[in-house]
Backbone as a printed PyTorch tensor [residue, N CA C, xyz], in Angstrom:
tensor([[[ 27.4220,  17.6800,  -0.8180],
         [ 26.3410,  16.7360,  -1.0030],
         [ 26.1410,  16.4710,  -2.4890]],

        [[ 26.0340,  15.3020,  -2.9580],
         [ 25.5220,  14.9450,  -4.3720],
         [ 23.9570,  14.4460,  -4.5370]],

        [[ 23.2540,  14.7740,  -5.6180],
         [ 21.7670,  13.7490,  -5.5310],
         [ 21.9460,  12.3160,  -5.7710]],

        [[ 23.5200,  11.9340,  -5.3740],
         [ 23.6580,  10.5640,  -5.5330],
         [ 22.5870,   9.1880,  -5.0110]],

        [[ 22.2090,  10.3020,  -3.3640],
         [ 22.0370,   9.3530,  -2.4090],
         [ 20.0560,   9.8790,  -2.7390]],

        [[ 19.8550,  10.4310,  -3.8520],
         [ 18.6110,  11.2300,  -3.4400],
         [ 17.7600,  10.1610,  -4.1170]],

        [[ 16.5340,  10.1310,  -3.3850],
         [ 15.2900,   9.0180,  -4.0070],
         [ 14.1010,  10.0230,  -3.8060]],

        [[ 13.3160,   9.8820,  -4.8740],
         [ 11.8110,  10.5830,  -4.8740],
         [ 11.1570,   9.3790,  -4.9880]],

        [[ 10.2160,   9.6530,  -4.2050],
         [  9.1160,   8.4510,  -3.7660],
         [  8.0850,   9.3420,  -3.8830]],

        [[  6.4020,   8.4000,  -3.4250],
         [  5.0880,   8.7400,  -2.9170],
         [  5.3140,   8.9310,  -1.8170]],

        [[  4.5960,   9.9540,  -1.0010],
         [  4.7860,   9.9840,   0.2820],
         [  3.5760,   8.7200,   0.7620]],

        [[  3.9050,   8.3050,   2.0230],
         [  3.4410,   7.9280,   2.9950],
         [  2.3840,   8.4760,   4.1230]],

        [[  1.6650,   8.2340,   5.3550],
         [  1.2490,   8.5960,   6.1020],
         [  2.1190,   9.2060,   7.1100]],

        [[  3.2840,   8.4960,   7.1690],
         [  4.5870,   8.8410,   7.9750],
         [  5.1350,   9.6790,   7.6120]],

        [[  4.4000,  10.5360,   6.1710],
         [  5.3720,  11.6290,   6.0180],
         [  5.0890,  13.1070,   6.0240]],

        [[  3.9910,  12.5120,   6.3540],
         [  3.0600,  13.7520,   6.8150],
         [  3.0030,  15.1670,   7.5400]],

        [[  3.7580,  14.6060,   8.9250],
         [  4.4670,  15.7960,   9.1220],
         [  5.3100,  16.9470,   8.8930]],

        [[  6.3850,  15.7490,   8.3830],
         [  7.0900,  16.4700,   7.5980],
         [  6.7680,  17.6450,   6.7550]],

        [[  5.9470,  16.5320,   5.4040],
         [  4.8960,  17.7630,   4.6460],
         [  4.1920,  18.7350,   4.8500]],

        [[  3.7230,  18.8080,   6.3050],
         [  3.1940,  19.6590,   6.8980],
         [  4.3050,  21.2080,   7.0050]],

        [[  5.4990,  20.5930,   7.6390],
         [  6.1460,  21.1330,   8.4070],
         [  6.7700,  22.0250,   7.2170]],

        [[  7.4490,  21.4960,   6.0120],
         [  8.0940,  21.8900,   4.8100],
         [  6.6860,  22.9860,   4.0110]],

        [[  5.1870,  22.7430,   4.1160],
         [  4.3120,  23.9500,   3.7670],
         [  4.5060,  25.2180,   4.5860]],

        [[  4.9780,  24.9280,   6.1150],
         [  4.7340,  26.0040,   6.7650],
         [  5.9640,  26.9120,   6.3490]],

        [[  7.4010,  26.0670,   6.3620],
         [  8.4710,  26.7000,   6.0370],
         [  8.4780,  27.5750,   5.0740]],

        [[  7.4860,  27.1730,   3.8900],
         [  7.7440,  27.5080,   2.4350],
         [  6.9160,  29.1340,   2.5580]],

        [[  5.0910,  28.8930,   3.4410],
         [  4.9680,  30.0050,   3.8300],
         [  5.5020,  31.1680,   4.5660]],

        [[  6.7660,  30.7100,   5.3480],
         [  7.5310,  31.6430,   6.0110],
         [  7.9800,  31.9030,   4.7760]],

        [[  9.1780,  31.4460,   4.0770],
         [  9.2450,  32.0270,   3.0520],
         [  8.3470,  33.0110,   2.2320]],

        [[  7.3840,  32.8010,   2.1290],
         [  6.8630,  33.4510,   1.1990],
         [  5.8610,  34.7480,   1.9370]],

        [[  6.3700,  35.0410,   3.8750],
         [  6.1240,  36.1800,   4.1420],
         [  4.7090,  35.8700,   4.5620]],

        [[  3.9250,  35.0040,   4.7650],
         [  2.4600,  34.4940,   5.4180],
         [  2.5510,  33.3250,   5.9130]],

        [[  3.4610,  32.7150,   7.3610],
         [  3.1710,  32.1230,   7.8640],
         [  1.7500,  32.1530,   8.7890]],

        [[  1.1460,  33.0030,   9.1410],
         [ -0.0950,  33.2290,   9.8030],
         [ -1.3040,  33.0590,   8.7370]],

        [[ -0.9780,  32.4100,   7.5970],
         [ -2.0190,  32.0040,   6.7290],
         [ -2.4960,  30.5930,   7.0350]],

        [[ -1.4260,  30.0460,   7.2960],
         [ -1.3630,  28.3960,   7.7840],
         [ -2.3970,  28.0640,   8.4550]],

        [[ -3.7120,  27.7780,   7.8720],
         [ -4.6450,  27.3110,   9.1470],
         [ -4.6500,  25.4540,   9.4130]],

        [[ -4.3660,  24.6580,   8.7390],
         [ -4.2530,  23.1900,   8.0280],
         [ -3.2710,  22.8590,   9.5360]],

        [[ -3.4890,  21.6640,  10.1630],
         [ -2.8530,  20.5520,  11.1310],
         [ -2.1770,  19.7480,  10.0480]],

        [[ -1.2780,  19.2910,  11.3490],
         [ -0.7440,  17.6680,  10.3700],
         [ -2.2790,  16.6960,  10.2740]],

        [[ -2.7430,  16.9390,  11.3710],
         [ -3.9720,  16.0110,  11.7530],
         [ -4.9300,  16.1460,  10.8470]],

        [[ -5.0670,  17.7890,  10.0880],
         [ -5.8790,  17.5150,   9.0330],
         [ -5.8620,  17.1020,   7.6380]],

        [[ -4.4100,  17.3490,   7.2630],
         [ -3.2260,  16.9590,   6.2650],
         [ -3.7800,  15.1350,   6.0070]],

        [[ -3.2400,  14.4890,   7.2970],
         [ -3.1390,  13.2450,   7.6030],
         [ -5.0170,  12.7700,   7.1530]],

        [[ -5.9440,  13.6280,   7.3560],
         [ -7.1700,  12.9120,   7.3470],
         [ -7.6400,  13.4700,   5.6680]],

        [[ -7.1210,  14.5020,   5.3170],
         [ -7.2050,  14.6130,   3.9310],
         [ -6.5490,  13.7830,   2.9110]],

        [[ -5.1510,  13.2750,   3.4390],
         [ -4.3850,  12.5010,   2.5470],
         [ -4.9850,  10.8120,   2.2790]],

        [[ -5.6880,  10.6250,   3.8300],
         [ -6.5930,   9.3080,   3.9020],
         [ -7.8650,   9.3260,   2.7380]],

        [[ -8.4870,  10.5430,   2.7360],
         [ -9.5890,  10.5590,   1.5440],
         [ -9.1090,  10.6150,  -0.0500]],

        [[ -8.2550,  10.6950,  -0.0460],
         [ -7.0900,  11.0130,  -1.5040],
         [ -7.3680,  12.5770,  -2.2100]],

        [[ -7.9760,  13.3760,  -0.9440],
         [ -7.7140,  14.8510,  -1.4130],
         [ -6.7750,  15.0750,  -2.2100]],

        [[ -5.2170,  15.0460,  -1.7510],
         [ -4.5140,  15.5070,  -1.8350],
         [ -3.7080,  14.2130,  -2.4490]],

        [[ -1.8730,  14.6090,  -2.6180],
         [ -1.1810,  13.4220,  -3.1330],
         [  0.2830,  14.0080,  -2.9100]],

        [[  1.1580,  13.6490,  -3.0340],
         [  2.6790,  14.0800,  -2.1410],
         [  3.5340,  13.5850,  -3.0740]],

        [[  4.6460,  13.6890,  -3.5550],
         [  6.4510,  12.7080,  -3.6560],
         [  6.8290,  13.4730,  -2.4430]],

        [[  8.0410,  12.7290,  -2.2830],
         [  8.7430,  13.4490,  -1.1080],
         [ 10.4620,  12.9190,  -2.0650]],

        [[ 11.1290,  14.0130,  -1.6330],
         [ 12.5190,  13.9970,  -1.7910],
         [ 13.5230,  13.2780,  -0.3520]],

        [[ 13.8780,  12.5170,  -0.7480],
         [ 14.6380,  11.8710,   0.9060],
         [ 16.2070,  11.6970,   0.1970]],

        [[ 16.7350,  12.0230,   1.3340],
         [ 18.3540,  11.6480,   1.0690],
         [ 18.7650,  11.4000,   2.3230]],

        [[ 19.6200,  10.3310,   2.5240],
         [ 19.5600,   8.8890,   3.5220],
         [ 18.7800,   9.4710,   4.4920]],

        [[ 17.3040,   8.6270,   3.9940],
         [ 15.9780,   9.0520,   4.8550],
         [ 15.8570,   9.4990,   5.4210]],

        [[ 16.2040,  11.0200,   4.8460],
         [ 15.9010,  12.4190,   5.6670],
         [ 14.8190,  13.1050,   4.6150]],

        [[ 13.8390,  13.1710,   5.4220],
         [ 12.5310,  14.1060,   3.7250],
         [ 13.1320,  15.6400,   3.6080]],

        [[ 13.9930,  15.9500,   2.3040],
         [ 14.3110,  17.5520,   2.2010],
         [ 13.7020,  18.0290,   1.4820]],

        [[ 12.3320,  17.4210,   1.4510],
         [ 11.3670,  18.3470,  -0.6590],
         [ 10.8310,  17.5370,  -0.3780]],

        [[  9.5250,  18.4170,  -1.3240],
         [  7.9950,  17.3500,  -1.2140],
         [  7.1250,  17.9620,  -2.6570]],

        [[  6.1220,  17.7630,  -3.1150],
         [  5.5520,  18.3660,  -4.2260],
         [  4.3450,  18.0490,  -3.6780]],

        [[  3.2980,  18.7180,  -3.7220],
         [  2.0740,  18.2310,  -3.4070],
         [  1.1740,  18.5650,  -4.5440]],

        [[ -0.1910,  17.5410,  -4.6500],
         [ -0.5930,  17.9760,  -6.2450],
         [ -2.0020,  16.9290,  -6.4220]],

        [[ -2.8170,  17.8190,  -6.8460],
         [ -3.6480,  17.1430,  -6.8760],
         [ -4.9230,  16.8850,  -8.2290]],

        [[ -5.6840,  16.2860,  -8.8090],
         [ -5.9480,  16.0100, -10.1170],
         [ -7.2270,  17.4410, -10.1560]],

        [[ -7.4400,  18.0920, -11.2050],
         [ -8.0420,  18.8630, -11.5670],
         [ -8.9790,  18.6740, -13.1490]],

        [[-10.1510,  19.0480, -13.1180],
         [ -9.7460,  19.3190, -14.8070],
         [-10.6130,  20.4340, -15.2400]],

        [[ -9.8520,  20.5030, -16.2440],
         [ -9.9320,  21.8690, -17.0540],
         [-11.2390,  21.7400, -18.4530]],

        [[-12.3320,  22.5090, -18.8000],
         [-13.3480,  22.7490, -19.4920],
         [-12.7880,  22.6130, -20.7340]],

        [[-11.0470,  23.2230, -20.8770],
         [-10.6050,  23.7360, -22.6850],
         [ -9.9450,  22.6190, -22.4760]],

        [[ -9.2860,  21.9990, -21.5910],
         [ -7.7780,  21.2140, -22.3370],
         [ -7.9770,  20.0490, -21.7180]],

        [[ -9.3350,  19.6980, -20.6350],
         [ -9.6780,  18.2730, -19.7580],
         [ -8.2090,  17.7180, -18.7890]],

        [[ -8.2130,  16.5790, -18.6710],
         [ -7.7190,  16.4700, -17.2720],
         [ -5.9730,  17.0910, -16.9330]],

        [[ -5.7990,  17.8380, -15.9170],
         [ -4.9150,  18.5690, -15.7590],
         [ -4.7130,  18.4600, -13.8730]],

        [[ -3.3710,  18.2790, -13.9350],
         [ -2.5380,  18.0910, -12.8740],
         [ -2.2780,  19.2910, -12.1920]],

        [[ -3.0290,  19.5870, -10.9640],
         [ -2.6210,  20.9070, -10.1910],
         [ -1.2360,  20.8490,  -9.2460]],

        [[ -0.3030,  21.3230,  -9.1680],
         [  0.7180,  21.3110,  -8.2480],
         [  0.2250,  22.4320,  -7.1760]],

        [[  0.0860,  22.0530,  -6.0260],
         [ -0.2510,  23.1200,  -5.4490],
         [  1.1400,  23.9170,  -3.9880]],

        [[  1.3400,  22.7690,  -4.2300],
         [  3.2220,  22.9840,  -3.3280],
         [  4.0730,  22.2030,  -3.7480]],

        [[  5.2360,  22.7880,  -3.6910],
         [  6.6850,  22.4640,  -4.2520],
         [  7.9480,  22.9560,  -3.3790]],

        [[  8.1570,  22.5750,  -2.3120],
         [  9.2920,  23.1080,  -1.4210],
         [ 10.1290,  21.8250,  -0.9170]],

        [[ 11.7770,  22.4060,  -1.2420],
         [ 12.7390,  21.7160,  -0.8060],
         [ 13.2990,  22.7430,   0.0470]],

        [[ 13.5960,  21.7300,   1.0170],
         [ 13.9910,  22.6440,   2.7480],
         [ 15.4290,  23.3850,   2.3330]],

        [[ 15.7850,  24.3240,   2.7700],
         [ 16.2450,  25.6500,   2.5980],
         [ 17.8260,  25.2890,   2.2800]],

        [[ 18.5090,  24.2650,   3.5970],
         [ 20.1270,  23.7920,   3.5520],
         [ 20.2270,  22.9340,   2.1320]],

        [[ 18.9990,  22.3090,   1.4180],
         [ 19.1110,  21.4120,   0.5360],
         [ 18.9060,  22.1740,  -0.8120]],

        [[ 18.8030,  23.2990,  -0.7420],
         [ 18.2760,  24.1280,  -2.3520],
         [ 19.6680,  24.1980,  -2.4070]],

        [[ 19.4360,  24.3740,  -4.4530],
         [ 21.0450,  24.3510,  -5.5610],
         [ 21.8210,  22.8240,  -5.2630]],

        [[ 20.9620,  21.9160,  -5.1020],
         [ 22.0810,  20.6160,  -5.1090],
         [ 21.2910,  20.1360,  -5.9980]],

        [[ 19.7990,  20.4490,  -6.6670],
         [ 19.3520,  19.3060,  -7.9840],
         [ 17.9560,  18.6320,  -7.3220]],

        [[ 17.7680,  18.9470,  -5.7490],
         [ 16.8620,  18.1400,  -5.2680],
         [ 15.0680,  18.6450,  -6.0490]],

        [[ 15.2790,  20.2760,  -6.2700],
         [ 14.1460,  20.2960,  -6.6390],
         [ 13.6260,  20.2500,  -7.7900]],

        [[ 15.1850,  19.9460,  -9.1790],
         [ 14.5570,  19.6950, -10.1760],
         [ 14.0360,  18.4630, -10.1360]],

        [[ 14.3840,  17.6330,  -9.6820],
         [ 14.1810,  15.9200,  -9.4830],
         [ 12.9160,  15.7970,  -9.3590]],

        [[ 12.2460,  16.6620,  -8.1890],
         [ 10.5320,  17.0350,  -7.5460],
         [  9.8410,  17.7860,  -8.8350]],

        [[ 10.4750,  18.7660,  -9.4180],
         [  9.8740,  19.2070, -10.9420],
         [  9.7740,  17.6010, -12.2390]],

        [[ 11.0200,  16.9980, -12.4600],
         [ 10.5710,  16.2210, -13.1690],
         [  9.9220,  15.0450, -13.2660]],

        [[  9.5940,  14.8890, -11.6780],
         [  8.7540,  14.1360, -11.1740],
         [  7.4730,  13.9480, -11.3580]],

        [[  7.0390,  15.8390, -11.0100],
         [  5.3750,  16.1500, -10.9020],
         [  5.2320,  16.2780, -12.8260]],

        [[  5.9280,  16.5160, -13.4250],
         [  5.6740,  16.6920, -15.0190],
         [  5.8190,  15.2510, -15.4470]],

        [[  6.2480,  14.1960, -15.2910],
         [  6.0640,  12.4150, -15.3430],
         [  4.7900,  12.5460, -14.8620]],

        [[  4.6500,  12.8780, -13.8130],
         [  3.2480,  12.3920, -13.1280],
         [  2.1950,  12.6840, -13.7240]],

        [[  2.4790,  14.1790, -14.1700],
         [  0.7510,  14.2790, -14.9020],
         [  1.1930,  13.9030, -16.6080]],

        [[  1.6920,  13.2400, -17.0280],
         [  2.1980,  11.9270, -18.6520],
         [  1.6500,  10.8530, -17.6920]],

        [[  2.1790,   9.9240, -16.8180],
         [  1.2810,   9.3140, -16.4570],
         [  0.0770,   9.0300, -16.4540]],

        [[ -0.4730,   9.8710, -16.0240],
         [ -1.9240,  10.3400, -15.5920],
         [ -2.7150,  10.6580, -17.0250]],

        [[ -1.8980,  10.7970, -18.1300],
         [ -2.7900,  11.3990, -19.1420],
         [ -3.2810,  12.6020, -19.5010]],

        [[ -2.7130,  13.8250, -18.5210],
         [ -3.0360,  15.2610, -18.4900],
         [ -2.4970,  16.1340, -19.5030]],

        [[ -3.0010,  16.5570, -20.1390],
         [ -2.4240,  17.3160, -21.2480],
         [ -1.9700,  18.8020, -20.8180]],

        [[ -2.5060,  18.7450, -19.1720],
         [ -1.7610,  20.2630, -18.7120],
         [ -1.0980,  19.6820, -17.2000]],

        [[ -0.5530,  20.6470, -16.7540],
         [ -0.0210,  20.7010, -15.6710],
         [  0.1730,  22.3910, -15.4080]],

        [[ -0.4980,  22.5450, -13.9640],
         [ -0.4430,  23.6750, -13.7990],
         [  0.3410,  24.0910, -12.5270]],

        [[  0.4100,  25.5510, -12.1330],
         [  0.6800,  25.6940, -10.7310],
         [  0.3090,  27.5780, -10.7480]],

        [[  1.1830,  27.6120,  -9.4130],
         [  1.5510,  29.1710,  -9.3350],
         [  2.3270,  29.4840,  -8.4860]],

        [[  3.1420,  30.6750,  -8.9750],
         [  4.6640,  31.4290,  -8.6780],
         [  3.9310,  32.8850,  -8.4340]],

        [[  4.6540,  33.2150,  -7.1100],
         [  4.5310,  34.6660,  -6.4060],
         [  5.4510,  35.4700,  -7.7340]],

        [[  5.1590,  36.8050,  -8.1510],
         [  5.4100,  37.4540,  -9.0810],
         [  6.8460,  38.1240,  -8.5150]],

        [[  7.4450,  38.1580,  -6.8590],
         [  8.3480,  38.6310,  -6.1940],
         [  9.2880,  37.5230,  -6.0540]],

        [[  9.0310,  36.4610,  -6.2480],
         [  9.4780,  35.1190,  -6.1620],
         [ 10.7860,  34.7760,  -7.4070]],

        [[ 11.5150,  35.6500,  -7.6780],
         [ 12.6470,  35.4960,  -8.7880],
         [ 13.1000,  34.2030,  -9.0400]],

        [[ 13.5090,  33.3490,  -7.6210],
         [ 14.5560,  32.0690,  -8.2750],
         [ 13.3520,  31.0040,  -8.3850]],

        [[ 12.5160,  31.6040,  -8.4030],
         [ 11.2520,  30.5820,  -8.6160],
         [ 10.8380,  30.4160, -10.0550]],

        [[ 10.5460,  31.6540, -10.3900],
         [ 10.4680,  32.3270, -11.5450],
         [ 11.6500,  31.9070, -13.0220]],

        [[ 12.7550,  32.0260, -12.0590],
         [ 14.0200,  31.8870, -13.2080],
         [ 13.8110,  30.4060, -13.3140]],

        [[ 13.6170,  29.5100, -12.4940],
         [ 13.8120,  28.3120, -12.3990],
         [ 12.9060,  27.5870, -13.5820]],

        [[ 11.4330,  28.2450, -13.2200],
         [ 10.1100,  27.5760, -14.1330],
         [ 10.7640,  28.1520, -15.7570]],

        [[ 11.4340,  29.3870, -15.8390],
         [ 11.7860,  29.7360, -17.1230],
         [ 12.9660,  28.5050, -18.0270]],

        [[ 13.9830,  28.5590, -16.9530],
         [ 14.4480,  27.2170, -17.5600],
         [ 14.2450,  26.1800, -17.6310]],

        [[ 13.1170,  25.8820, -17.1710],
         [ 12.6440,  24.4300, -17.7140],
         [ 11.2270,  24.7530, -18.8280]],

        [[ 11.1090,  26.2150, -19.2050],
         [ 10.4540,  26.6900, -20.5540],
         [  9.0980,  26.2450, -20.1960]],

        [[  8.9560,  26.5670, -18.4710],
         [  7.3770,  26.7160, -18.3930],
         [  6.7430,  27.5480, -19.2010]],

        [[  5.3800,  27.7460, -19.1980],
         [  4.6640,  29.3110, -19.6230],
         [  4.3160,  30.0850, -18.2310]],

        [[  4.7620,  31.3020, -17.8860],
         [  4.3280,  32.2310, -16.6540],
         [  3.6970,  32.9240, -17.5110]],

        [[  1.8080,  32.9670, -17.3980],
         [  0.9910,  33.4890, -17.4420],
         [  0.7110,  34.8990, -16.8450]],

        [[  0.7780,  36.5130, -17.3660],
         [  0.7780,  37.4020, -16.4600],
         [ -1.1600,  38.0320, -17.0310]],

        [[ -1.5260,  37.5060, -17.8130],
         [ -2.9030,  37.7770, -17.8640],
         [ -3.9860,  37.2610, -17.1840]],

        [[ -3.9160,  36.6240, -16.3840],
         [ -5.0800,  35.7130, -15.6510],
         [ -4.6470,  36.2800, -14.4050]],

        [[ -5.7930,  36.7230, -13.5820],
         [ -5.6440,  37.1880, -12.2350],
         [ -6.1620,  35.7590, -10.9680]],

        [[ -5.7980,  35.8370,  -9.9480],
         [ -6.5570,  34.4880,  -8.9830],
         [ -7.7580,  35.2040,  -8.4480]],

        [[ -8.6840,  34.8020,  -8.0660],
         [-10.2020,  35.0500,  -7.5170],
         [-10.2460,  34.0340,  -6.6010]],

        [[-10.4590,  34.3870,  -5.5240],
         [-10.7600,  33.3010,  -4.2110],
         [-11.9990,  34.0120,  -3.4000]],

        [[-11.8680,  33.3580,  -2.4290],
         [-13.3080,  33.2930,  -1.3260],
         [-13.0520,  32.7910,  -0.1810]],

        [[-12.8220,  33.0450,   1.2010],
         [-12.6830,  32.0870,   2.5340],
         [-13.8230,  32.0340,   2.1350]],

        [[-14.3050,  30.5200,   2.8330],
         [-15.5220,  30.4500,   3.5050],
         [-15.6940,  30.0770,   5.1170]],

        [[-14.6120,  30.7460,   5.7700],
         [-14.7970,  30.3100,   7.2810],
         [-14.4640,  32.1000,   7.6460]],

        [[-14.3390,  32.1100,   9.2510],
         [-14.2070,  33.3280,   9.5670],
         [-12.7010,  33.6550,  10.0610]]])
C-alpha cells in the first residue's frame, strides 16, 4: 500500500460510526474497552452541537484513521487545540497514514491561531511515545491528570 491513494478530510455525519468504532478499537488497545460508555448516537448528537470535531484518513473510501479534537483554552498560553483521539486502524499503521492525521491536527491548530496544541500518551504506550518524540513533541512527566465521573 502507498499514501498515494490517501486523503485527510473533515469528517462528516456519515463518518461517525466509523469514529466511533476506531475509539473503541484504540481503547481495546489501550486495555479499557469497558470504559467506552459514548454511542455512535451520542457521538452523532455531540458532533451536531460542535462539541467535538474529526479529520478522518480514507484510502479509496475506506476511513483507516481519524483525529478527534476539540478547541480549549489555556489561562498561560490562551487558545489551544486539544487532541483528544488519534487512531489509525491496526492493518493500516507504518504506511504514513498517521503522520498525515499528526500533520494535519498541528495545521489545524496554525489555522485556528493556537499557540498550543495539546494531547496525551499512556506512559506504557512506546510506539506512541517514540513517534510524538520524532516529531520533537514535549512529553511532559511532571503534571499528573485529576478527573471526576460525574455519573454512577
Amino acid at each position: 500500500m502507498t499514501n498515494n491513494n490517501l486523503i485527510i478530510r473533515p469528517a462528516t455525519e456519515a463518518d461517525i460510526p466509523t469514529i466511533h468504532a476506531l475509539v473503541y478499537e484504540l481503547a481495546v488497545y489501550e486495555k479499557e474497552p469497558e470504559a467506552v460508555f459514548t454511542t455512535p448516537e451520542e457521538y452523532l448528537e455531540d458532533f451536531r452541537k460542535g462539541l467535538f470535531e474529526s479529520h478522518v484518513a480514507e484510502i479509496d473510501g475506506k476511513v483507516v484513521g481519524m483525529i478527534l479534537f476539540f478547541m480549549m483554552y489555556s489561562s498561560w498560553k490562551g487558545k489551544m487545540l486539544y487532541l483528544d483521539d488519534f487512531v489509525v486502524n491496526e492493518q493500516y499503521r507504518r504506511y504514513g497514514v498517521g503522520q498525515k492525521l499528526y500533520e494535519d491536527f498541528i495545521e489545524e491548530g496554525r489555522r485556528r491561531g493556537c499557540r498550543l496544541v495539546k494531547w496525551q500518551v499512556l506512559d506504557w504506550n512506546e510506539p506512541a511515545i517514540n513517534f510524538y518524540k520524532k516529531n520533537d513533541a514535549i512529553i511532559e512527566t511532571g503534571w499528573w491528570n485529576v478527573k471526576k465521573f460525574l455519573f454512577d
